[in-house]
Every structure is written in C-alpha cells, then in structure tokens.
N, C-alpha and C positions, 0 to 999 in steps of 0.2 A: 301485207299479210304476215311475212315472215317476224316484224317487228312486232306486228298486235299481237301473235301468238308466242313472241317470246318474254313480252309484259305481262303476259296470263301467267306462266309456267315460272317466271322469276322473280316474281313479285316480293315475294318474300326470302331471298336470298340473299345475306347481307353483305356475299363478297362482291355483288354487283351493285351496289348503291353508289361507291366513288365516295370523293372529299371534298369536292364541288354541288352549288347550286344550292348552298344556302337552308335545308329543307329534311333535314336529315331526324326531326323527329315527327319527319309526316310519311304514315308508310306507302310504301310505292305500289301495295297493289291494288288492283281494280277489279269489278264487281261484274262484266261479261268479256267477251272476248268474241269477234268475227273476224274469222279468217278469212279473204278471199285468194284461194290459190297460193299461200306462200310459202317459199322456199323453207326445207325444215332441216335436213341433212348434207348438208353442203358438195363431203364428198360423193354422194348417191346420186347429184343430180344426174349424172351424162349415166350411171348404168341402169338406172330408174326408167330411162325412157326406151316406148314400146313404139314398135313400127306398124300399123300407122299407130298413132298420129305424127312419130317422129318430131325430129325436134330441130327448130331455126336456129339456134344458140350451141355451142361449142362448149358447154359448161368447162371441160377441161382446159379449156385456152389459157393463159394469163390474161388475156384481153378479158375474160368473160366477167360477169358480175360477182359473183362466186369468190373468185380469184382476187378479183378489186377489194370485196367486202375487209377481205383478213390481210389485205396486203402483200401476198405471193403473187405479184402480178410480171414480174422482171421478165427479161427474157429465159428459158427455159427453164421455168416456173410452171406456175398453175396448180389446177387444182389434181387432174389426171396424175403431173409429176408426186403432188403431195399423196396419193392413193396409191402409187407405187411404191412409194417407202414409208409405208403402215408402220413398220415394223424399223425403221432407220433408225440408230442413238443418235447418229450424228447430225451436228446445228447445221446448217437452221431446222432443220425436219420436226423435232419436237414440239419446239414453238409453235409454230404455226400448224402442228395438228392439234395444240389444247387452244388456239384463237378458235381451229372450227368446230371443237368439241363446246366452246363458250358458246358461239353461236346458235348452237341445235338447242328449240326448246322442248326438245325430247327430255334433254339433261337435266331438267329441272323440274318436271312433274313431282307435285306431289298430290296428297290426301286436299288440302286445302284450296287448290286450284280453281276459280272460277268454273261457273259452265261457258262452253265453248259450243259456235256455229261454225265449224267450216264449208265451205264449199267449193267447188273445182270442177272447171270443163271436161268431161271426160276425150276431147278430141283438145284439148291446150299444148301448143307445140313449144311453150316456151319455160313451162314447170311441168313436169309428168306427175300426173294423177297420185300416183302413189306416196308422193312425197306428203301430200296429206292425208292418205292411208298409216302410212306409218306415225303422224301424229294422233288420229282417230285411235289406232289401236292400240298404242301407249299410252292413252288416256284411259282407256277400257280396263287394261290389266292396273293401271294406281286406282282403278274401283270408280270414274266418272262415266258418265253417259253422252257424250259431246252427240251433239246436232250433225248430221253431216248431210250435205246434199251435193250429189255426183248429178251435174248436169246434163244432160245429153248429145253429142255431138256440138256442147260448145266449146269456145275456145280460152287463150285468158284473157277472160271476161265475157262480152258478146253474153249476157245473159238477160234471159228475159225478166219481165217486170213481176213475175211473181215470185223470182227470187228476191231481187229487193225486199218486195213486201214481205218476205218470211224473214227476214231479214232486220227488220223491223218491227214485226210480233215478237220475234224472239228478245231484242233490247227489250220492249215494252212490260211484257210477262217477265222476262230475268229481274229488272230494274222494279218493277214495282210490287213482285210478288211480296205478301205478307208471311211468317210465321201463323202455322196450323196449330190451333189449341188442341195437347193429348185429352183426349177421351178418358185413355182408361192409364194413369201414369203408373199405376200397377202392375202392368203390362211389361213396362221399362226395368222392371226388376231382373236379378239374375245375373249373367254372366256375358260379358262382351272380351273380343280379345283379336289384336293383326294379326293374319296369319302370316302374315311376311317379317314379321318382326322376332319372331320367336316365342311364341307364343304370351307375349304380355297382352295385356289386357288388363280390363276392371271389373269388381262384380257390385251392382247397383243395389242397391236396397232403397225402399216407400215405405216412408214411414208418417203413419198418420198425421194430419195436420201439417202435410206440404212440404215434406221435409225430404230431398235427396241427399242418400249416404252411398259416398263413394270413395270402393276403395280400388289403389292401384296395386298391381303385381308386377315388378317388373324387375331391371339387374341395370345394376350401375355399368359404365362404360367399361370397369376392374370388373365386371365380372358377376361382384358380392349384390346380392338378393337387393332390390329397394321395395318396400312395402309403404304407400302413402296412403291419407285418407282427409275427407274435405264433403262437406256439407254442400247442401242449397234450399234456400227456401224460399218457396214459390213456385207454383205450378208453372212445367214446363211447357214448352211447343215447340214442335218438329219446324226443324230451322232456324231455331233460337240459340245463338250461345251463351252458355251458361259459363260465368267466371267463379270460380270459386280461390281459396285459399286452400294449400295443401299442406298438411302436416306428417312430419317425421316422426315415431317415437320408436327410444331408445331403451333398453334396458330391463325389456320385460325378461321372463323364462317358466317355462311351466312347473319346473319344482320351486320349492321355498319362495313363492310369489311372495312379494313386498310390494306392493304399491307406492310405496316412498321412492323405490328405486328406479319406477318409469320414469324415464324424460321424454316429452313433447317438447319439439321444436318447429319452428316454421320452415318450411322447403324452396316454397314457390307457387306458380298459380298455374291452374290446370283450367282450360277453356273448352271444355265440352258443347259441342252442336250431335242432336240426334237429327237425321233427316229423315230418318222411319222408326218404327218398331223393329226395324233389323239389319238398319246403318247407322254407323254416324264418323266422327272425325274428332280426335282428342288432340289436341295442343297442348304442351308441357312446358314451362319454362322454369329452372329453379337450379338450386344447389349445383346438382351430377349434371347441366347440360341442357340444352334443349331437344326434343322430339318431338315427332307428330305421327298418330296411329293413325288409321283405317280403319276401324271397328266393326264389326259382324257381330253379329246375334249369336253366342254357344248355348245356352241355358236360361231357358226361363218357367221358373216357376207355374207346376202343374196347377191348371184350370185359370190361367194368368192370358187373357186373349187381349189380341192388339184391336183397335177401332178403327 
C-alpha cells in the first residue's frame, strides 16, 4: 500500500527516477492507484495510533519496519529517536529525516495525480487508520476527490468480499472511463486561475469554428510578469488533454505601437485537461521552467451555462 501510493503521488517527479533500468523516456506514472492500509508518514506511525485498537508493532523500535525502511535501524536508533530530534543539525539526524520525508507520498501530491481508493480497518493494530486519513486529506486540499473506504471493526486486511469488489469497479470505471464530449464549449470561456499559486491563471476565449485561445498570466521564477498564449482546434471534452504550443511575444507598448517591433517567439507547450465546467489542471513546460496549476472557475461570461 505504502509503495502503490507513493507511485501515484511521484510519478512525475524526476528526482525519483534514478540512472538505472534502462527506460528513462517512458514515464513512470500510472493511471489508478489502491491503497490498502499503507504506511504514509513514517514518523507518525507510533503517535497515530489510538487505544483501542492499539498497536502489535513498536513503530519506534529500530527493529521496526519503519526504521528498516530508511535504514536507522542500529542500536539506539529508530524511528521514536529520529522524532526526537526534528529539530537536530547534527549527522546523522538530517539525513535520515529527508530519507523519511522521501518516503511520505504526502510529499508529492500534486494537481496531476491519479485517482486514488484507499481503504483501511478501522480496528488494524498494525497501521493506525489515520495514517490514511492523512493521505485522503492531503489529496483533498491539492483539489482530488480519492475513494476512501473505512472498514469496520476490521483489521490489516481481514476484509470482506465487497470490498474487493469495490475495489475492482473502481480499476474498471478508472481504467476505462472515456473523455465526455462539451455540450456548450462556450461555456469554457472566461477566466480560470490557482489559488494557491498566486493568482495565475488563464483566460479562455471560443471562437467560432473550433478554435480555443488561450492566454496565460503568470511571473517568471525573477518575479517579472510572463504573458503566453496558444491555440487549439478542435472541439474539446472534459477529460481530454489538450496539447498545444505556447507563444511569447515581445515588444509591444501601447503608445507609438509599431507592429514591426513585436516579436513572437516560441515558449513551450501547455497541456490543459478541463475535468468540468469549473476544474481542470494545466501543465507547463517551456523557457522559465516547469509548473502545474489546479484551475477553478473565476469568470465566465454572462448568459454562458455549462451542460
């Protein structure tokens, strides 16, 4: 569980891909994610758990899995000792709190993240419940909606057969949903923007005969203003990403305009997926950098309804 949910959350992180295994321009992430029960916060495991259910395992120990994982397993080690000294400069302590800070795929969430099932015994003495409370609710605030099913008085595992089966609707439906054709792509016009980002954003314009214009707002990494913009044509659908080509131009100014003096140049390429009328997720890759937005709905155009 701990592993399938830290291949959902890092998929796309290319300080984890390595120099090995041959395969470095296939990307590593995947398309659902079922958790069952696993570990997310290393150091939390021992204060996470609740009495009852109480817990078989000693998470602080150096013996414990926990402690093995990252290698602080010696004798007066562990993971307890490592949660003592949060705040330590000195080695080894460092280290080995950014192994367990690697491991949490809390750390990794983003906008682009598959959908996730987890599920968890609410009587499991051996991962306390919460520990995939806290991945459910960190998925929530990066804007997903993960599956989560708290089992009842079971343990880890010991689950009945209709969990499986949900479990298997959920791959099936994930795995084979199609892209929803827009009804009314006019709708999509207006104004999108992260709120967590600082207020960047795009504002979408429909223009007859199929044609999406899209422009971005945003600030380079320095600070100074970036203004892009990039087409698409072809009617869109909720769930679809859209690739486009971004363009830079330079040189304008609103007195003594010259048209001689703009330059257009190419940026990079902006991969937009709308999942509603009032989500979606923008991937940027180009010149300043890469990002990825969350996008919400700020303005759309009066008498402009979604289908």
């Amino acid at each position: 569980g701990h592993l399938a949910a830290l291949a959902g959350t890092s998929g796309n992180d290319s300080t984890l891909e390595g120099s090995v295994g041959g395969h470095a321009t296939v990307s590593s992430r995947v398309q659902a994610v079922v958790d069952y029960y696993g570990p997310v916060d290393l150091l939390q495991l021992n204060p996470d758990v609740t009495t009852p259910p109480g817990s078989a395992l000693n998470h602080d120990a150096p013996s414990a899995p926990g402690s093995l994982l990252i290698g602080f397993s010696a004798t007066g080690q562990g993971l307890g000792v490592l949660r003592a000294n949060a705040e330590n400069p000195n080695s080894p302590f460092p280290m080995y709190r950014a192994l367990a800070q690697a491991a949490n795929p809390i750390n990794f969430i983003d906008a682009e993240d598959p959908p996730f099932l987890i599920v968890h015994g609410t009587a499991d003495p051996q991962v306390a419940i919460r520990q995939s409370e806290r991945l459910r609710d960190a998925l929530r605030v990066a804007g997903h909606d993960p599956a989560f099913i708290a089992v009842p008085g079971a343990g880890h595992g010991e689950f009945p057969s209709s969990v499986q089966q949900s479990a298997i609707d959920f791959l099936a439906t994930t795995l084979t949903a199609t892209p929803i054709a827009v009804g009314n792509p006019a709708a999509l016009a207006g104004a999108w923007f992260d709120p967590l980002s600082s207020g960047q954003g795009f504002e979408v314009q429909w223009i007859q005969g199929n044609v999406l214009l899209v422009f971005f707002f945003g600030h380079r990494n320095d600070g100074n203003n970036l203004f892009l913009i990039g087409t698409h044509v072809g009617a869109p659908r909720y769930g679809e990403t859209l690739e486009m080509d971004m363009t830079v131009t330079r040189g304008g100014r609103f007195t003594d305009f010259d048209a001689a003096a703009v330059h257009r140049e190419s940026w990079g390429t902006l991969r937009l997926r709308l999942d509603s009328c009032e989500r979606g997720t923008a991937s940027m890759s180009g010149a300043d950098g890469n990002q990825t937005l969350a996008l919400v709905r700020l303005v759309r155009p009066a008498g402009a309804s979604c289908d």
